[in-house]
C-alpha positions in Angstrom: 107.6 129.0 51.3 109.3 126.5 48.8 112.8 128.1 49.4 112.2 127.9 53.6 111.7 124.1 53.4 114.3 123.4 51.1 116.5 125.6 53.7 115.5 123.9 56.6 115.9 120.3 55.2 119.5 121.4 54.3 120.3 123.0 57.6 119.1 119.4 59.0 120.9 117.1 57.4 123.5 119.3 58.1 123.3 118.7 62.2 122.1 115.2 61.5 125.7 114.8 59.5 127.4 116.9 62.5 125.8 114.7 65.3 126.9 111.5 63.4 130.3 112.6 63.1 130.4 113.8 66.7 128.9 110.0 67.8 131.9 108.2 65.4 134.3 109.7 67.5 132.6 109.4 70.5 132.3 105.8 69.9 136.2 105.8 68.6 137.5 107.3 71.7 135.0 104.2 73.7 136.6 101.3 71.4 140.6 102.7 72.5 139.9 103.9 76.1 141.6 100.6 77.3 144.6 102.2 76.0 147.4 103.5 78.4 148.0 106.9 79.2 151.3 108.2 77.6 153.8 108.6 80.7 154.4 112.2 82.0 157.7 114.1 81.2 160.2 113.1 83.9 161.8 115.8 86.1 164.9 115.1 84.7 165.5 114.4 81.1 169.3 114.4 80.7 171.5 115.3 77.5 168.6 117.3 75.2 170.0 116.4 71.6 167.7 118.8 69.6 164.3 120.7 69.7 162.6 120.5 66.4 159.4 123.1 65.8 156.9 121.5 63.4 153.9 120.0 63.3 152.8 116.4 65.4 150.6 115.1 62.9 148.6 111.7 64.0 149.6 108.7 65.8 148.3 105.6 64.5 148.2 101.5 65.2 151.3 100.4 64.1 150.9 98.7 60.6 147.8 100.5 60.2 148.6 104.0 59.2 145.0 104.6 58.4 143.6 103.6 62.4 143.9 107.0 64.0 144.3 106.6 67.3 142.2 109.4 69.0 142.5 109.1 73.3 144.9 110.7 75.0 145.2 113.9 73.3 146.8 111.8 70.3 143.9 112.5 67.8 144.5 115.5 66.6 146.9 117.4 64.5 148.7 120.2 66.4 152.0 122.7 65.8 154.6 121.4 68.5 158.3 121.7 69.5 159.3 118.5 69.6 162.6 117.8 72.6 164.7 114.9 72.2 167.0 114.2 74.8 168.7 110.9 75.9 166.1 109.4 78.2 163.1 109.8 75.3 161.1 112.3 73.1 159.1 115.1 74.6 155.7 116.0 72.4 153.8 118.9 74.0 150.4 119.2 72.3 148.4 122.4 72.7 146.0 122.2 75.1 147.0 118.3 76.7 149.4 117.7 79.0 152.6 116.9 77.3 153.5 113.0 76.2 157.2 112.0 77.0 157.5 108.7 75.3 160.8 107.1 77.0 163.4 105.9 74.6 163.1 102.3 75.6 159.5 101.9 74.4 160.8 103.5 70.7 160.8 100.6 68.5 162.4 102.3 65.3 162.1 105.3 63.4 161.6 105.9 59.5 160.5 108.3 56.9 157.2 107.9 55.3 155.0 109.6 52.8 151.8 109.5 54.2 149.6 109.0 57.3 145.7 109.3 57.6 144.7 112.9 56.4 148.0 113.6 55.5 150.2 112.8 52.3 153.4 114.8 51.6 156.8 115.1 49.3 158.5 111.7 49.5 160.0 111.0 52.8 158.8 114.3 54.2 157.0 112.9 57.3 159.2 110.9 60.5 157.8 107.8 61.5 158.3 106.9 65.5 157.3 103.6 66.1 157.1 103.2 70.0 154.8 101.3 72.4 152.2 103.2 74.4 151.5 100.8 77.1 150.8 97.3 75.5 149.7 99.1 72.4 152.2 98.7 69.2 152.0 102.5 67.6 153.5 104.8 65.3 153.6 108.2 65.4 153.9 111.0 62.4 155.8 114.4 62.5 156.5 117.1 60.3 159.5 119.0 61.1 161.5 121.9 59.6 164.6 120.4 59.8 163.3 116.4 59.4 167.2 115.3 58.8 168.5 116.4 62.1 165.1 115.4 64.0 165.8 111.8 62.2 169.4 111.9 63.5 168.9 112.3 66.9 165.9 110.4 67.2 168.5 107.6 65.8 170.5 107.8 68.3 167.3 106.6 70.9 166.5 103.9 68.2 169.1 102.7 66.6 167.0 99.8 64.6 165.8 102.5 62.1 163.4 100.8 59.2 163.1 102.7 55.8 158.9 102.6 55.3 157.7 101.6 51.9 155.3 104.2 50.5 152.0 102.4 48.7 
């Protein structure tokens, strides 16, 4: 009987850790819902300068690479193909509807080392700094071939910031 009990206490903290993670991000996805929408990809997007398969990896509050920000479809890590072209960045996301962010909300873009859940070789993530709404963020990829995405993603930002690793 001993080992039964000690199973089922187990198994309960278990759900009891489960349902509290569940209500953090619950309550997460509460505190940022007055956050805009990312726009939709336009019908047109002009001159495409690249499409770079990789990984989206988070998008964050600007300044605070360890404040995921979690509406949207932006809070979780997903493979993608990302599609620059001259009117902004295309991010499809399995499973949400695909986020065009348009090249005059990109602020700069940068390599960095790390994001939340996520540290890498020197320089091997691309920082986008753009504004989602009134909402100052930065978002992390993972590319195969980060020196072209960096280059053409330039090109849309041409204030590009070299980020300081910690």
């Amino acid at each position: 009987m001993d080992k039964q009990v000690s199973a089922v206490i187990v198994i309960a903290a278990l759900v009891l850790f489960l349902a509290l993670i569940a209500l953090g991000w619950r309550s997460r996805k509460g505190r940022q819902s007055g956050i805009a929408a990312p726009q939709r990809v336009p019908a047109v997007l002009g001159v495409v300068a690249g499409t770079f398969p990789g990984f989206y990896v988070a998008t964050t509050y600007a300044g605070d690479r360890l404040n995921r920000v979690a509406v949207h479809g932006l809070g979780f890590r997903a493979k993608t193909e990302v599609v620059v072209a001259e009117t902004g960045v295309v991010v499809p996301i399995a499973g949400q509807p695909e986020i065009f962010i348009p090249a005059a909300d990109i602020v700069s873009v940068a390599r960095a080392t790390w994001t939340i859940d996520r540290v890498v070789e020197t320089d091997g993530l691309t920082m986008l700094a753009w504004n989602l709404g009134d909402t100052a963020v930065e978002s992390y990829f993972r590319v195969d071939d980060s020196a072209a995405f960096l280059a053409a993603l330039t090109v849309l930002a041409p204030t590009t910031t070299e980020r300081e690793t910690p």
